[in-house]
N, CA, C and O atoms as a GROMACS GRO file, in nm:
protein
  432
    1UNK      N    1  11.829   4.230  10.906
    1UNK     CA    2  11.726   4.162  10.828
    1UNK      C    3  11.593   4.182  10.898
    1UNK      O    4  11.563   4.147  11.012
    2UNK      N    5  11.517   4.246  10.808
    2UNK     CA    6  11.378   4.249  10.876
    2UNK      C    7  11.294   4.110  10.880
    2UNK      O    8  11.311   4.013  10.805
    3UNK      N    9  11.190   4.123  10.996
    3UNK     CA   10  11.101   4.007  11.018
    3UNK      C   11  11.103   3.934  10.845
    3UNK      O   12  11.174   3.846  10.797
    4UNK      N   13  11.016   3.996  10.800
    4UNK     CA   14  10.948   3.972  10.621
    4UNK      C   15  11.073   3.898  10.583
    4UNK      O   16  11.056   3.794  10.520
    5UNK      N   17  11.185   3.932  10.610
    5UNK     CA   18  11.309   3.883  10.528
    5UNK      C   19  11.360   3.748  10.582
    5UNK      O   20  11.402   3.652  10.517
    6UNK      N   21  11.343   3.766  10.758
    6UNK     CA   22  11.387   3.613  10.740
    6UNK      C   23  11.269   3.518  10.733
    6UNK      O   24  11.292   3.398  10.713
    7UNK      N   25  11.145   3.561  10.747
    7UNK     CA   26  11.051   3.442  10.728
    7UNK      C   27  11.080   3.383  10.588
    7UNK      O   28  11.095   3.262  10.570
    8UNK      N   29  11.087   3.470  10.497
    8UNK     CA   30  11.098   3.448  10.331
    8UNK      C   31  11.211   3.361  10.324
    8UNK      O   32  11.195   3.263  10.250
    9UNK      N   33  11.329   3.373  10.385
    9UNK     CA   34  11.420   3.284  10.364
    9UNK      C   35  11.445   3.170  10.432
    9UNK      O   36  11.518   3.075  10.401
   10UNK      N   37  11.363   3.190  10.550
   10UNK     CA   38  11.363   3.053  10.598
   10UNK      C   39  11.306   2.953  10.514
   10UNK      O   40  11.362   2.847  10.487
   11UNK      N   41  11.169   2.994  10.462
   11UNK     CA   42  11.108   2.921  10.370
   11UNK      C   43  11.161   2.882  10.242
   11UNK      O   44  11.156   2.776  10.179
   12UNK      N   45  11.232   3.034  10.210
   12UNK     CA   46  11.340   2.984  10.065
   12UNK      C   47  11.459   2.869  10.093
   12UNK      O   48  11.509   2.785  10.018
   13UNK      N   49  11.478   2.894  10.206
   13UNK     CA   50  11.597   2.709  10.233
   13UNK      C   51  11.517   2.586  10.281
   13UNK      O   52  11.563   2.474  10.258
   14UNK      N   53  11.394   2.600  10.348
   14UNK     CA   54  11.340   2.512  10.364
   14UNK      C   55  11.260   2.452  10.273
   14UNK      O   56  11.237   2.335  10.301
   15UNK      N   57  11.207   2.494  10.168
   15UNK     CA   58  11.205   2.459  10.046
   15UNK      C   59  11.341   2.365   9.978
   15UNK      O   60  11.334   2.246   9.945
   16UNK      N   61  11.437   2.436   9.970
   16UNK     CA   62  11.520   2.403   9.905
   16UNK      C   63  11.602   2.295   9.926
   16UNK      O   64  11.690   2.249   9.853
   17UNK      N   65  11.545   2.240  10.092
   17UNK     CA   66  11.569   2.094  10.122
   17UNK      C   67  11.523   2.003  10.118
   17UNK      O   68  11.571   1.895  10.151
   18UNK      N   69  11.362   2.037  10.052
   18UNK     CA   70  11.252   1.941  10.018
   18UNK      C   71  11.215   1.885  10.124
   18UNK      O   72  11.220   1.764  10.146
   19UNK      N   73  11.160   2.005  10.229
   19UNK     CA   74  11.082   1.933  10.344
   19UNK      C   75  10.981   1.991  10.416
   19UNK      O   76  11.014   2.103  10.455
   20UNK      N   77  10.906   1.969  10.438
   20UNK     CA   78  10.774   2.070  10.488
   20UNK      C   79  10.772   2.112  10.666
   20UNK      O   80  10.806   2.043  10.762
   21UNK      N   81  10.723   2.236  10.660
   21UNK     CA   82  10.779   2.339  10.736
   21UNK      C   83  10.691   2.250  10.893
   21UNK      O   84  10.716   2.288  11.007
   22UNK      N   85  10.592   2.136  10.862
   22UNK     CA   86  10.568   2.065  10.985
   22UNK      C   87  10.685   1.924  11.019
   22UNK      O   88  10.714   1.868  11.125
   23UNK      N   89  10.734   1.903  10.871
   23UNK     CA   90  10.828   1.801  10.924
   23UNK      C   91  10.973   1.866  10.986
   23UNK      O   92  11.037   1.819  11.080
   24UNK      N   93  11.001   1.963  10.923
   24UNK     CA   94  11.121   2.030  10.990
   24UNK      C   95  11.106   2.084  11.132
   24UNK      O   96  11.201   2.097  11.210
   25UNK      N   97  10.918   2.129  11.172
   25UNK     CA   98  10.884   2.167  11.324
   25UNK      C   99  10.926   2.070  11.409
   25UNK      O  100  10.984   2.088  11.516
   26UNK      N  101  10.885   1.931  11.342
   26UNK     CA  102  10.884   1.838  11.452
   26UNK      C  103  11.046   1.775  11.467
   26UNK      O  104  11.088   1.737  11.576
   27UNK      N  105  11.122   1.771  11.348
   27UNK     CA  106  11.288   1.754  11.364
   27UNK      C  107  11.332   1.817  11.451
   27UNK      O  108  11.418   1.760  11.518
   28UNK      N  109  11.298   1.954  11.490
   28UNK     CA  110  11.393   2.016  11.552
   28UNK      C  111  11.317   2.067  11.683
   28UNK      O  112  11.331   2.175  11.740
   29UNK      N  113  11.257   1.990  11.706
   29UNK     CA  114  11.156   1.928  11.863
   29UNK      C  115  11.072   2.044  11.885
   29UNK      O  116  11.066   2.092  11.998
   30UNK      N  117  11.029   2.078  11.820
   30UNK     CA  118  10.917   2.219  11.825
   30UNK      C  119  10.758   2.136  11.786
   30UNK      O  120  10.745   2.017  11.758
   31UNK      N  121  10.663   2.228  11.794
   31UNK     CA  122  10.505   2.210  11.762
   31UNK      C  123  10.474   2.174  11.635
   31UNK      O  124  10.536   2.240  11.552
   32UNK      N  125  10.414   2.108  11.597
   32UNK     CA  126  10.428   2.096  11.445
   32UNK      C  127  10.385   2.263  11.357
   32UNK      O  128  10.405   2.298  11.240
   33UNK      N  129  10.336   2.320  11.447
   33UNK     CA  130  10.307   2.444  11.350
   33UNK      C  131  10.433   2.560  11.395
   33UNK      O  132  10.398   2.677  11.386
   34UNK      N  133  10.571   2.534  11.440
   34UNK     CA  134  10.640   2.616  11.464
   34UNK      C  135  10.696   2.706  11.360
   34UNK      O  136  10.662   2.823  11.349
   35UNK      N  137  10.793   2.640  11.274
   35UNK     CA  138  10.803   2.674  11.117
   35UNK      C  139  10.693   2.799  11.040
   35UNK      O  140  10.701   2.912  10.993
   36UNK      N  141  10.592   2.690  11.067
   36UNK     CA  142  10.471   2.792  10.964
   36UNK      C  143  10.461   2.925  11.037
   36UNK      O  144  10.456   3.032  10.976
   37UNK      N  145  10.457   2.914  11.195
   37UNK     CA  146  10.420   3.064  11.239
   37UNK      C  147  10.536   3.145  11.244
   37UNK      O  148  10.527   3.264  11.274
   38UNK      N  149  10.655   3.086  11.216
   38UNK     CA  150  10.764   3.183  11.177
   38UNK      C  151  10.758   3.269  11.031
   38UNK      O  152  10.751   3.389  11.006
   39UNK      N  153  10.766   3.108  10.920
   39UNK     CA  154  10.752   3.201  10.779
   39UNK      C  155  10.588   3.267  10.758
   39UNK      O  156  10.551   3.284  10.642
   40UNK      N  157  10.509   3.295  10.850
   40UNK     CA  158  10.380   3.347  10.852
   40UNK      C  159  10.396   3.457  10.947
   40UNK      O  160  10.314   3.485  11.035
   41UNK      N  161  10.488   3.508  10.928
   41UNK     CA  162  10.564   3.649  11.055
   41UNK      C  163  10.478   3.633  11.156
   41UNK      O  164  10.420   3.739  11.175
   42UNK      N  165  10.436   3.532  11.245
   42UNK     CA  166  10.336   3.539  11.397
   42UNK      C  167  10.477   3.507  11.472
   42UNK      O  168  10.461   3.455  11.582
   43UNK      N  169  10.557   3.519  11.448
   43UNK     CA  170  10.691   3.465  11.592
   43UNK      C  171  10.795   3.499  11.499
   43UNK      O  172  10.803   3.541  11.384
   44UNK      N  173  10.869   3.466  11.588
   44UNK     CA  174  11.056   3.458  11.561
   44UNK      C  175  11.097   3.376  11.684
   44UNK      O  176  11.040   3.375  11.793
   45UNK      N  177  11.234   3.288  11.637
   45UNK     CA  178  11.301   3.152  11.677
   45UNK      C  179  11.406   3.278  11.832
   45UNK      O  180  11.472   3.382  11.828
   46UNK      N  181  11.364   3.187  11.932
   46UNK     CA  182  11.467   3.242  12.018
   46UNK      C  183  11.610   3.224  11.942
   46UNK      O  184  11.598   3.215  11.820
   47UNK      N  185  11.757   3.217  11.995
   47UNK     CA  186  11.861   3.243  11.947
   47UNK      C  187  11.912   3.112  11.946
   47UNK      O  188  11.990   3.078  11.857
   48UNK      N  189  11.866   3.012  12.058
   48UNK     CA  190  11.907   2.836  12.053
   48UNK      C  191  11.785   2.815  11.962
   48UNK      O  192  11.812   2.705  11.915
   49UNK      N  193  11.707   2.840  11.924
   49UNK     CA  194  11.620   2.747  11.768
   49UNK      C  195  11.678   2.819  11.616
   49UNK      O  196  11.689   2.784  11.499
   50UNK      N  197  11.701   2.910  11.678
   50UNK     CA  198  11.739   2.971  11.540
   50UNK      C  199  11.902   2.862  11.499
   50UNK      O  200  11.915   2.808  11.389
   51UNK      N  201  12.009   2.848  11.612
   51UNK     CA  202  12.094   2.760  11.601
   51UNK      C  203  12.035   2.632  11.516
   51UNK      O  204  12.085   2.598  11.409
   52UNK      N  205  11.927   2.566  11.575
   52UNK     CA  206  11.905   2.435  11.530
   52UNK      C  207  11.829   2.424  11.397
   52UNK      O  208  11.819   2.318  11.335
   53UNK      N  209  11.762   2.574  11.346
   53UNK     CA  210  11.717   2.560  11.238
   53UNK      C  211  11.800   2.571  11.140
   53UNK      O  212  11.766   2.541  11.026
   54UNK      N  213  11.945   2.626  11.176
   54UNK     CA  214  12.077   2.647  11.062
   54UNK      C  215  12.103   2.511  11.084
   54UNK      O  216  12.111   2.446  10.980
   55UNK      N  217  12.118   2.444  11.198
   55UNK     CA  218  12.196   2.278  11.216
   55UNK      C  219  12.070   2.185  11.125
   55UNK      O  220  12.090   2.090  11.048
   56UNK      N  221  11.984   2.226  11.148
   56UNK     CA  222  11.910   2.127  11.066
   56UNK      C  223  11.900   2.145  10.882
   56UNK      O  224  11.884   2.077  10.781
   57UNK      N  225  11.919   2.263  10.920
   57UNK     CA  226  11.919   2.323  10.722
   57UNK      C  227  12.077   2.244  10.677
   57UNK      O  228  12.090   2.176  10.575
   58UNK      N  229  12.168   2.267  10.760
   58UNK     CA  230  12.280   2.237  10.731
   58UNK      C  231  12.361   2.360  10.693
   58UNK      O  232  12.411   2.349  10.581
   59UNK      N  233  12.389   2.475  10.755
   59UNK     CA  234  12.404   2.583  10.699
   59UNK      C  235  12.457   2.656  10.850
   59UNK      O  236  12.418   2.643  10.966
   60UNK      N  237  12.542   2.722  10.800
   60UNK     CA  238  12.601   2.797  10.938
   60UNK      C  239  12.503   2.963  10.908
   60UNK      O  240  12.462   3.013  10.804
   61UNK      N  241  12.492   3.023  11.100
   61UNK     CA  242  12.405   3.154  11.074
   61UNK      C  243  12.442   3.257  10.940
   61UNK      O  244  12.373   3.318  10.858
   62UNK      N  245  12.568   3.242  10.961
   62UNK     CA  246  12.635   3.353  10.816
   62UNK      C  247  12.573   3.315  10.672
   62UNK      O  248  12.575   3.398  10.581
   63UNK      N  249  12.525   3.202  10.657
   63UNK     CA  250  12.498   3.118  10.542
   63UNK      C  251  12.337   3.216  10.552
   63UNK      O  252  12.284   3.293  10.472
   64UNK      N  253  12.303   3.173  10.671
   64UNK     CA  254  12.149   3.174  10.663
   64UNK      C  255  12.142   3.337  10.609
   64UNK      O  256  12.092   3.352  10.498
   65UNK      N  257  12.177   3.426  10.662
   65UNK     CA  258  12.192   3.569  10.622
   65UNK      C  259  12.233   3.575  10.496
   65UNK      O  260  12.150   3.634  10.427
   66UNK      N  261  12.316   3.542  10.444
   66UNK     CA  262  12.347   3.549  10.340
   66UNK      C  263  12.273   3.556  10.170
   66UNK      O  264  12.335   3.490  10.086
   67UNK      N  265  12.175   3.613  10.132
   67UNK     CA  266  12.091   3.631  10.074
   67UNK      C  267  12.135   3.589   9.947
   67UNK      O  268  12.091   3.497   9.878
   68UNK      N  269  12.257   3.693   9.917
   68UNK     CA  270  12.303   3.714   9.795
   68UNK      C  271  12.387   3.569   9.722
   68UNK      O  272  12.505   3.594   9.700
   69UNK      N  273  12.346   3.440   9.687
   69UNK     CA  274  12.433   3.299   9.647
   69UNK      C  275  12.502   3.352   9.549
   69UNK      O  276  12.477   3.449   9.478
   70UNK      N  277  12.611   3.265   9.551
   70UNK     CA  278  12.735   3.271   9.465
   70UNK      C  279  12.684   3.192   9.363
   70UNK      O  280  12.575   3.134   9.372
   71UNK      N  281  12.756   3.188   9.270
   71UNK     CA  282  12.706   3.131   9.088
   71UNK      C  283  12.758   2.957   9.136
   71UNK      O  284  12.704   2.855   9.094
   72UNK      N  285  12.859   2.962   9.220
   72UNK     CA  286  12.872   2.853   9.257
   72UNK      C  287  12.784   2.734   9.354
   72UNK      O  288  12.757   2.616   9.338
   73UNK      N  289  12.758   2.833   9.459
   73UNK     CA  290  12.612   2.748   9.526
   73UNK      C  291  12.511   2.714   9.461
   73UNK      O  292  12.458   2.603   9.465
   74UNK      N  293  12.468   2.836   9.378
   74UNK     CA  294  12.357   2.772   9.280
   74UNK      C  295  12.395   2.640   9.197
   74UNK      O  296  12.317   2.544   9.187
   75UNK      N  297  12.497   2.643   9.150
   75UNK     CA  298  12.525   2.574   9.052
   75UNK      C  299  12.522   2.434   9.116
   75UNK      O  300  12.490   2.330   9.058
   76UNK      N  301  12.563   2.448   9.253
   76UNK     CA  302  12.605   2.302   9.321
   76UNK      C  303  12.428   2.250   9.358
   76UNK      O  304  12.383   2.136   9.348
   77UNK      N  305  12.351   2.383   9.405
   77UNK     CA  306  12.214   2.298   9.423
   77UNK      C  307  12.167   2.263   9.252
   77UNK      O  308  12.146   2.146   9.221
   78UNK      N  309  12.159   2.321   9.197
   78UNK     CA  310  12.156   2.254   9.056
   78UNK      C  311  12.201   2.132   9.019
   78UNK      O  312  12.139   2.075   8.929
   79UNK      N  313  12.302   2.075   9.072
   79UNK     CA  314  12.344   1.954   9.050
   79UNK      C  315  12.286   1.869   9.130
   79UNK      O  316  12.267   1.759   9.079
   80UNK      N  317  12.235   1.887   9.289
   80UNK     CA  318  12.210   1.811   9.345
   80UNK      C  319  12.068   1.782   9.352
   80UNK      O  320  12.028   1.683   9.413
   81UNK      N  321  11.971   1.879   9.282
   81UNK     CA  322  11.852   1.868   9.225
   81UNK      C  323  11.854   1.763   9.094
   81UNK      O  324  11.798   1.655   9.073
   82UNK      N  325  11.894   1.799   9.060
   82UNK     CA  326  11.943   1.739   8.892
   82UNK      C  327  11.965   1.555   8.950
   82UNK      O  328  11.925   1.469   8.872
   83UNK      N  329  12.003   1.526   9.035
   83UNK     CA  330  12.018   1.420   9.067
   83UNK      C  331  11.923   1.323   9.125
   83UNK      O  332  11.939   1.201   9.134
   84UNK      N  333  11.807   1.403   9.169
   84UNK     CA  334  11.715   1.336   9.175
   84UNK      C  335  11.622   1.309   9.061
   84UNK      O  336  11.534   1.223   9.070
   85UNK      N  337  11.640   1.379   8.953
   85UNK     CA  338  11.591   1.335   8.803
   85UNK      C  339  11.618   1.201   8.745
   85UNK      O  340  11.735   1.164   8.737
   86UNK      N  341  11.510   1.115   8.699
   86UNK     CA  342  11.538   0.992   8.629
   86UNK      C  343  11.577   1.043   8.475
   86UNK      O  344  11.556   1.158   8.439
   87UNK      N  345  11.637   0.940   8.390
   87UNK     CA  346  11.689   1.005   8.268
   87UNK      C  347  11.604   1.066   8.182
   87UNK      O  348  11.641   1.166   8.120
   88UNK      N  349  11.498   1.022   8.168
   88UNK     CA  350  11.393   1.106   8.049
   88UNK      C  351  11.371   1.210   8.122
   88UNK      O  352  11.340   1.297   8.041
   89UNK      N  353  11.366   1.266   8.251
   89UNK     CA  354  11.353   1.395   8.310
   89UNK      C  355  11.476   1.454   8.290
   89UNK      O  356  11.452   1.572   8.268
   90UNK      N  357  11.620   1.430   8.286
   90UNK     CA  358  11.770   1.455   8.299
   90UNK      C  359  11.749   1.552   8.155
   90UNK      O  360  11.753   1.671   8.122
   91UNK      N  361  11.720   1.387   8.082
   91UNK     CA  362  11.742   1.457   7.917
   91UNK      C  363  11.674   1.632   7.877
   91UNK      O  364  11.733   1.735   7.842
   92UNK      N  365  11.528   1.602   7.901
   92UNK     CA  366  11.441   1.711   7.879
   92UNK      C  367  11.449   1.805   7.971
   92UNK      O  368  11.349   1.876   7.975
   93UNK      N  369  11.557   1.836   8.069
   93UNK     CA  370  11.600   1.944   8.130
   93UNK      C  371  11.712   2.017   8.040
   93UNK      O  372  11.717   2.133   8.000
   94UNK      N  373  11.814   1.896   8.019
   94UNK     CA  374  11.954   2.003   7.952
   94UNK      C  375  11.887   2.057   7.810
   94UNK      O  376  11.928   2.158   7.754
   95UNK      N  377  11.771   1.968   7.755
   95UNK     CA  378  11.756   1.995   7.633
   95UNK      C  379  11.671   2.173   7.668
   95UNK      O  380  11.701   2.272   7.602
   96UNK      N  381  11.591   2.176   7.756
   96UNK     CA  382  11.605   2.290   7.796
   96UNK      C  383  11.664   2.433   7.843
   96UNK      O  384  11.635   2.545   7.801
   97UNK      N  385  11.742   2.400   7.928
   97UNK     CA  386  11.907   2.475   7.886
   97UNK      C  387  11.952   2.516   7.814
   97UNK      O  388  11.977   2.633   7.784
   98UNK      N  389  11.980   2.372   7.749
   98UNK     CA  390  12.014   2.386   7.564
   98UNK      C  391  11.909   2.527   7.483
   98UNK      O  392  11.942   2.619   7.408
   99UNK      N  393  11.774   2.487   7.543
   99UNK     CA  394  11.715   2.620   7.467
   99UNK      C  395  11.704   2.745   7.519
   99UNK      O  396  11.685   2.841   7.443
  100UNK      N  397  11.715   2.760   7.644
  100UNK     CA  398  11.758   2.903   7.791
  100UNK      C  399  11.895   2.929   7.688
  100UNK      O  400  11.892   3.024   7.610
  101UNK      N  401  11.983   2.862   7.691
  101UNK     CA  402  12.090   2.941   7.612
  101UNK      C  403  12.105   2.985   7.476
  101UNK      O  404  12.162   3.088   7.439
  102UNK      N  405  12.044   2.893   7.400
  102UNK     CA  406  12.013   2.964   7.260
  102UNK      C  407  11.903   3.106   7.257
  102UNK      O  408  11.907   3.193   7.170
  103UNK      N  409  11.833   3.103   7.343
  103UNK     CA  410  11.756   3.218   7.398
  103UNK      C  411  11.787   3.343   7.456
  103UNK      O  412  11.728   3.451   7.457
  104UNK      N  413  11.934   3.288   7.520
  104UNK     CA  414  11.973   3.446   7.561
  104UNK      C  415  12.042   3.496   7.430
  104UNK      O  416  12.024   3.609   7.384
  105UNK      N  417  12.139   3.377   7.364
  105UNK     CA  418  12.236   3.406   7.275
  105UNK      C  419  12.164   3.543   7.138
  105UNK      O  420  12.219   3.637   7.081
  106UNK      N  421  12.000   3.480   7.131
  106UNK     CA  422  11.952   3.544   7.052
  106UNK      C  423  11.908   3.723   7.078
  106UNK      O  424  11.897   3.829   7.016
  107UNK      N  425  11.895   3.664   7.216
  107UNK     CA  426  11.816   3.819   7.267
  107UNK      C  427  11.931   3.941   7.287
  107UNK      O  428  11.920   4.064   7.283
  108UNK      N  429  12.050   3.846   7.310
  108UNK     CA  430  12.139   3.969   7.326
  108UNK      C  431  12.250   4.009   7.203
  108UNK      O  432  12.322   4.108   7.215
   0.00000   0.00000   0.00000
């Protein structure tokens, strides 16, 4: 994995835990700008931060490499996004869906 690739994905999971790249610096006892100068290619995590940035993502290194998600991971962060939706947000998502799938149904 080149530099470009893991900054991008660090940021693509750290995103995806809903937490900003100074609150995750300071979780995992670094500078508050540690994070940013990683996904801003100025550094890379020695091999014990890189550990604690998978322990803190919640994700083993194989995970973190792992680029390519299964229909199933997605699906499971989908649900667990979905759960932070109150119901008038719930509703006007599936009803969306509802129209993503009448949308492909048509196009193809």
């Amino acid at each position: 994995m080149k530099e470009e690739s893991f900054a991008k994905r660090l940021a693509e999971l750290r995103i995806a835990k809903n937490v900003s790249a100074r609150e995750m610096s300071l979780s995992i006892g670094q500078s508050v700008n540690y994070i940013n100068s990683i996904e801003n290619r100025k550094s890379l995590p020695s091999m014990r931060n890189f550990f604690y940035i998978c322990e803190y993502l919640g994700i083993t290194p194989a995970e973190f490499f792992n680029i390519g998600r299964s229909k199933l991971d997605i699906e499971n962060d989908l649900l667990l996004l979905s759960r932070r939706l109150n119901s008038k947000q719930l509703d006007a998502f599936i009803n969306f869906i509802k129209l993503l799938d009448c949308t492909f149904i048509i196009d193809n």
